[in-house]
C-alpha positions as CSV (number, residue, x, y, z in Angstrom):
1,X,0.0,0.0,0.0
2,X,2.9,2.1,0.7
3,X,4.6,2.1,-2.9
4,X,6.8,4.4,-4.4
5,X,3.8,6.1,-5.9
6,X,1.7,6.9,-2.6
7,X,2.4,9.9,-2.5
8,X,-0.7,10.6,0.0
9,X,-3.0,7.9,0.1
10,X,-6.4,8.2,0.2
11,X,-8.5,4.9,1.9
12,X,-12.3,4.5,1.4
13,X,-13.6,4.1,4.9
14,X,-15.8,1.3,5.0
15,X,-16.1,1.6,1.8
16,X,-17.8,5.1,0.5
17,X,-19.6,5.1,3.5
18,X,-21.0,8.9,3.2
19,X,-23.1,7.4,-0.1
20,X,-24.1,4.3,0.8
21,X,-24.2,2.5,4.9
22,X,-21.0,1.4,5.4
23,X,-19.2,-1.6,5.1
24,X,-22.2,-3.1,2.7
25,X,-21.6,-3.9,-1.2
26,X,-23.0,-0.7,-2.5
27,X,-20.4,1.1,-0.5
28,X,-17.7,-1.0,-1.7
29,X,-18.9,-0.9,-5.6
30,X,-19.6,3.5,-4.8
31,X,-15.7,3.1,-3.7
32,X,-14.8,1.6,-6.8
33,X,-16.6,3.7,-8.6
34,X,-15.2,6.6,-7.3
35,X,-11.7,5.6,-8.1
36,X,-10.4,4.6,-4.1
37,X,-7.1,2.7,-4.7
38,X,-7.6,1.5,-1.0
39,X,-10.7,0.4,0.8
40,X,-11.0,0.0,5.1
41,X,-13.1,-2.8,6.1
42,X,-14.4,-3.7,9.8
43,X,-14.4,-7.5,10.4
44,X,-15.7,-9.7,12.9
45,X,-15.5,-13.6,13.3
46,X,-18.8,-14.9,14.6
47,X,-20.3,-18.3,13.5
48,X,-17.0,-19.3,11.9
49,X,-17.5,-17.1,9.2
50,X,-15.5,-13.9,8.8
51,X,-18.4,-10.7,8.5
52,X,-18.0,-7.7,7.3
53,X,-19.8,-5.0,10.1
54,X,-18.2,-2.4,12.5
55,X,-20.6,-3.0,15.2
56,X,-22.1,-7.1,16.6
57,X,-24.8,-5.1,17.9
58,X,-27.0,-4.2,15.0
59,X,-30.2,-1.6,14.6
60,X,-32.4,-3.5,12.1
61,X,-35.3,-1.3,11.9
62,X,-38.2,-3.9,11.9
63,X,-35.9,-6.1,14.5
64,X,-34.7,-3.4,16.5
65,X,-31.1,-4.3,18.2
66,X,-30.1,-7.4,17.5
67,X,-26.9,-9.0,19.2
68,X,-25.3,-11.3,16.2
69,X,-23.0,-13.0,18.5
70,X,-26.2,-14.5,19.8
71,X,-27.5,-15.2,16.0
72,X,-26.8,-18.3,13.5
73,X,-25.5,-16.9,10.3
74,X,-28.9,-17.7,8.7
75,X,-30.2,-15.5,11.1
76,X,-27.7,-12.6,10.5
77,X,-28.1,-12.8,7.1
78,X,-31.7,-11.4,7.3
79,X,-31.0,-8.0,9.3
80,X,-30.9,-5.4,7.4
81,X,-27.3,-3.4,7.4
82,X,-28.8,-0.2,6.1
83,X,-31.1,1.0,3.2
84,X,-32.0,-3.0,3.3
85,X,-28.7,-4.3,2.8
86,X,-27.3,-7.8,4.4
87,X,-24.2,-7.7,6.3
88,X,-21.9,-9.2,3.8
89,X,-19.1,-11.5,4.5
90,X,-15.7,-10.7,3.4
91,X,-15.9,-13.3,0.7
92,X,-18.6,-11.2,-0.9
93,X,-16.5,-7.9,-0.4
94,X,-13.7,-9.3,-1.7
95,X,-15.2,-10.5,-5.1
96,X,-16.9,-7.6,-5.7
97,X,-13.2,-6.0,-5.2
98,X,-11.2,-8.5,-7.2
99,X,-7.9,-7.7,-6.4
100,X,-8.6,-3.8,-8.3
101,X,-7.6,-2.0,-4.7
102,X,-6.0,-2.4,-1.6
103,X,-7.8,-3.6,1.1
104,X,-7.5,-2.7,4.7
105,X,-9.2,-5.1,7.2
106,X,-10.0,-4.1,10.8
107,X,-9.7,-6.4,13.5
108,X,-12.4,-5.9,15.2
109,X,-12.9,-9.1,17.7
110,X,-10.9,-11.3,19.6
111,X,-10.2,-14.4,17.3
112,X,-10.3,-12.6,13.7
113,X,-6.6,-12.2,13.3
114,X,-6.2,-16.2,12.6
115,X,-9.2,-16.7,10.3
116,X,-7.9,-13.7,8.1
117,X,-4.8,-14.6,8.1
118,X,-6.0,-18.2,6.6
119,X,-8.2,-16.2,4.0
120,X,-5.0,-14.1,3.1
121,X,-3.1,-17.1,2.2
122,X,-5.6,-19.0,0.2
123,X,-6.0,-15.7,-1.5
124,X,-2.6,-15.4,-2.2
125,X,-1.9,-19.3,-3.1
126,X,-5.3,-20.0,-4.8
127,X,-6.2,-17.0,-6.5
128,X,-2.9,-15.5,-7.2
129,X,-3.7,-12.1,-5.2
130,X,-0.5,-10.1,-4.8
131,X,0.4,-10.4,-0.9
132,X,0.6,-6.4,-0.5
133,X,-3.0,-6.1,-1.7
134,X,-3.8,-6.9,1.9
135,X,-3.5,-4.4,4.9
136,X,-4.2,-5.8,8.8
137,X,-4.8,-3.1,11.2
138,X,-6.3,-3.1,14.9
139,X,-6.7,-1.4,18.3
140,X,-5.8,-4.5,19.9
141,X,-2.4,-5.2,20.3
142,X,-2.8,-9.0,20.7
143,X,-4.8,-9.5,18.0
144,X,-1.7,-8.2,15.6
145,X,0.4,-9.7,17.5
146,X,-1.1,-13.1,16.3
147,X,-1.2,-11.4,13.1
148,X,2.3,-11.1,12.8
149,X,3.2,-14.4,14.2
150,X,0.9,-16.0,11.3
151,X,2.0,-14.1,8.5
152,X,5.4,-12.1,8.9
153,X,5.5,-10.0,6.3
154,X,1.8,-8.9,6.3
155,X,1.4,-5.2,6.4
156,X,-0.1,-4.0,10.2
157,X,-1.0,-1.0,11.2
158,X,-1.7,0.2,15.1
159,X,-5.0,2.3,15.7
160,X,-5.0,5.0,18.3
161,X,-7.5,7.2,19.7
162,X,-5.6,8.7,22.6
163,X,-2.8,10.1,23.3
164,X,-1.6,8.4,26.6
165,X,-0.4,5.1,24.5
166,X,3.4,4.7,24.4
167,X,2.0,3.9,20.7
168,X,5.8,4.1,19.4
169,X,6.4,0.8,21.7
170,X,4.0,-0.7,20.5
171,X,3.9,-0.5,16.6
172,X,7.7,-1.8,17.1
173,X,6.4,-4.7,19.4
174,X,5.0,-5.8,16.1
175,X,6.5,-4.1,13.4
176,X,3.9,-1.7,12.5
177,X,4.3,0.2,8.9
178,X,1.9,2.4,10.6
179,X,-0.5,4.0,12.9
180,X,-4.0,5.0,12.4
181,X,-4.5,8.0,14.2
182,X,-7.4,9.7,15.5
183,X,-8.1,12.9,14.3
184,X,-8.8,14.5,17.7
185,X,-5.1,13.4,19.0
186,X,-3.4,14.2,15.1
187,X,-0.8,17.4,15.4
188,X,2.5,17.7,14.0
189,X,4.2,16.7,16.8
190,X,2.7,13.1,17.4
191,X,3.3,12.8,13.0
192,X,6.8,14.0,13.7
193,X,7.4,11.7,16.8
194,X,5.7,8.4,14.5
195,X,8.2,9.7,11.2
196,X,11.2,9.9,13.3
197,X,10.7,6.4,14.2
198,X,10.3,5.5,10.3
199,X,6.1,4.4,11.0
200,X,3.9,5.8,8.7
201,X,0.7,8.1,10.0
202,X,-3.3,7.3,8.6
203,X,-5.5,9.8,10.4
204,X,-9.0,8.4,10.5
205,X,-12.1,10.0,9.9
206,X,-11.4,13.1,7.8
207,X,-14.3,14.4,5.8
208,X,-14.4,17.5,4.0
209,X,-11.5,19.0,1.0
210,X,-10.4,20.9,3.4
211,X,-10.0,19.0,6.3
212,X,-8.4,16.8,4.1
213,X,-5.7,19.6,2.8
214,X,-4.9,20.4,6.9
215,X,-3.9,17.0,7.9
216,X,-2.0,16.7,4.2
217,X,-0.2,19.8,5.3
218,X,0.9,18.2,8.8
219,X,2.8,16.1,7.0
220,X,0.6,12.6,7.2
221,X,0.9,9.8,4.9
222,X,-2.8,9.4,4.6
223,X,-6.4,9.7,5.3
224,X,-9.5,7.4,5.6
225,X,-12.5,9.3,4.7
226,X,-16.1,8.3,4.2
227,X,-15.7,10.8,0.6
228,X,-12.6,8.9,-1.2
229,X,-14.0,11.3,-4.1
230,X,-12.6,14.6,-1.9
231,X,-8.8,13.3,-1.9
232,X,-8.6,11.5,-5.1
């Protein structure tokens, strides 16, 4: 993700999640669409089967909340993800994707790092998927940790969302490329601190061409943004 040519990089957030309810197929095809050369997925592993959705508890609006760690994956398959979408599994994602951008998948719950990893590599063996198409990233330290054990060469980036995390330990604890950063706790300094320790800095969420144009001017490396369309 980090080539020669990313100059400053520019990663759907769950897919283009300002069109269309995030981390469903018409926000991954609207990504697409748009021209995002990178797309930022939330997965879970529930039911043995790896699913695409920031949240487990989910506000279907003739179900009301519905706890899909509690569901079968029949069950999950009929709430309705927004504007009457399923939550799709990263299987779908992925071949609605096929292989035409980078593809950053969250770790959202204990357990996922394994089962992605495994997809990754029958990806990569089966279907010939270049390796540095895939992007792990997580706020949980153990989960990339397992990550890294699995894969070694897999691309991991550290999420942080405050600013009391020694987060330069820790993205060397598992050879982080780099760190997703809030956008309350970006300044120059903590870009300065992560560059001076040769880790890359994603701020996450920036909306808005001139929001955008600030955190380029900080010096980051990147953005995720629910508008690819306003950095590409």
């Amino acid at each position: 993700m980090f080539d020669s040519h990313s100059h400053f990089l520019c990663i759907a957030h769950r897919g283009a999640s300002g069109h269309e309810p995030g981390n469903t197929i018409p926000a991954i095809r609207k990504a697409l669409e748009l021209g995002a050369r990178a797309i930022e997925l939330d997965i879970h592993y529930i039911q043995n089967e790896l699913l695409v959705t920031h949240d487990t508890l989910i506000h279907d609006p003739a179900k009301g909340i519905v706890d899909i760690t509690r569901c079968s994956i029949e069950a999950i398959r009929t709430l309705d993800a927004g504007k009457g979408q399923p939550i799709p599994t990263l299987e779908e994602v992925l071949s609605v994707v096929n292989a035409g951008a980078y593809v950053n998948l969250e770790l959202k719950g204990r357990g996922t790092a394994r089962p992605v990893c495994d997809l990754i590599r029958r990806y990569t063996r089966e279907k010939h998927w270049p390796e540095d198409l895939f992007v792990l990233s997580s706020f949980d330290i153990q989960e990339l940790e397992t990550a890294r054990s699995i894969y070694p060469d897999v691309c991991l980036g550290l999420l942080i969302d405050r600013r009391d995390i020694d987060f330069v330990r820790l993205a060397a604890r598992v050879r982080a490329r780099f760190i997703g950063a809030a956008l309350t706790i970006t300044d120059p300094a903590l870009i300065k601190t992560s560059h001076d320790n040769e880790v890359k800095v994603l701020v996450f969420t920036v909306n808005g061409r001139l929001n955008i144009r600030r955190i380029k001017s900080m010096g980051a490396d990147g953005v995720f943004t629910d508008f690819p369309e306003h950095c590409i």
